[in-house]
C-alpha positions, 0 to 999 in steps of 0.5 A: 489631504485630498482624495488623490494624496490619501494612501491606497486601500489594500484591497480585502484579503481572500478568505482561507477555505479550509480543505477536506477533512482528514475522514473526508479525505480518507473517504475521496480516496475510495469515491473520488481520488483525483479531486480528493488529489488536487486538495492534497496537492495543494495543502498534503497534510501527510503525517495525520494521514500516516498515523490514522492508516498505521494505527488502524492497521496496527489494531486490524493486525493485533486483533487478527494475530492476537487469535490462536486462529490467526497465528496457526493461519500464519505458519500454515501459509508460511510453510506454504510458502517455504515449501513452493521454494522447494524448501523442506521444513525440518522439525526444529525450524517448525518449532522455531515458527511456532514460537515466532508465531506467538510473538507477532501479536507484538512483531506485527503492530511494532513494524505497522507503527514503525517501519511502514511509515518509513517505507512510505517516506522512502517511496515518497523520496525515491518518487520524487528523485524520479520525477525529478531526474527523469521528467524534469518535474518538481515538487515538494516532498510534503507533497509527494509524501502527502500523495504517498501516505493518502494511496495507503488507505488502499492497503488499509482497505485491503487489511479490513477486508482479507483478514476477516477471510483469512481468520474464516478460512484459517489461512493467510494464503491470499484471499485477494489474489486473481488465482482465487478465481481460477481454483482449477489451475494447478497450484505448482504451475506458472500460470497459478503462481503469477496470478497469486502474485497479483493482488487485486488491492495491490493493482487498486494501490498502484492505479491510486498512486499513479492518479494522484501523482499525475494530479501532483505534477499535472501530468497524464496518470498513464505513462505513470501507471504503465511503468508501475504495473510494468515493474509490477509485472517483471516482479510477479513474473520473476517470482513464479518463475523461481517458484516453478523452477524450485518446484520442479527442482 
């Protein structure tokens, strides 16, 4: 056979390199989330991430309620809570809080392992609907989930860091939140419960997701960023005012 009849070599296939990691990725999250974006982009891999932020969380959370100090920390910010809505806690639904408390030791890890997956494949479906309907803009759900379920580490990170505080201070009432910085401002007015409704991690959470959906769909994070803070905001701002209205009612 002469050399022009001879069958042409294919020529040798690339080799697979491997992405980042589950840890690594997890640490890109914090150091570097665009690049650490592009490798989820292109192989997301969301259902180890998923497992790692919810049973991480679910073991911060038992810890946390498993604790006489974390359980009374709960129904302090709870009455708390009830009572800037102008309600009034009678005698029985206190004790009625009281034995809910005991089960969330329970409650708490159940929901972080079952529900907040779901949460994020909700987000990952509305997200994708969204970019689909309004930009024109496609990818797939494992993608956009992949994306979804890597900005979680964020909210991880917040876990790992207010509830030591909270268990310290024996009390959930927000140790991450901006009004935390202004003590002066007066606790009923609006400006205290805006800034108590902005959570600094939750700000770190939104920035996060905003990147690495505009890695994802290869557009700039900016008009992704604005639209989320912008609901983020009318959010906030609808709170304080019911919480000021209901205060002064």
């Amino acid at each position: 056979m002469s050399p022009i009849d001879a069958p042409a070599r294919e020529p040798p296939a690339a080799p697979v390199v491997a992405g980042p990691g589950l840890l690594s990725r997890v640490a890109g999250i914090v150091v570097s989330p665009v690049d650490t974006f592009g490798h989820i982009s292109r192989d997301p891999r969301p259902v180890g991430m998923l497992v790692l932020v919810s049973l991480v969380s679910a073991a911060v959370t038992t810890a946390f309620f498993a604790t006489e100090t974390g359980r009374l920390a709960w129904l302090d910010t709870t009455v708390a809570q009830q009572e800037s809505f102008g309600r009034t806690i009678s005698d029985a639904q206190y004790a009625g809080m009281e034995r809910l408390a005991g089960l969330l030791v329970y409650i708490v890890p159940a929901y972080t392992l079952v529900v907040s997956p779901l949460v994020s494949v909700v987000i990952a479906g509305l997200l994708k609907a969204g970019f689909a309907v309004i930009a024109g803009a496609e990818a797939t759900f494992k993608q956009v989930l992949g994306v979804v379920a890597a900005s979680g580490v964020i909210l991880l990170l917040r876990a790992l860091f207010v509830l030591p505080i909270n268990y310290a201070q024996e009390s959930m009432r927000g140790a991450s939140n901006l009004a935390v910085l202004l003590p002066m401002l007066r606790p009923d007015g609006f400006a205290a419960s805006f800034l108590g409704m902005i959570d600094l991690f939750a700000v770190w959470w939104v920035a996060v997701l905003a990147a690495g959906l505009g890695v994802l769909y290869r557009r700039s994070a900016w008009p992704v960023g604005v639209t989320f803070f912008s609901l983020y905001g009318a959010i906030a701002v609808a709170i304080a005012l019911v919480r000021m209205w209901a205060g002064g009612s």
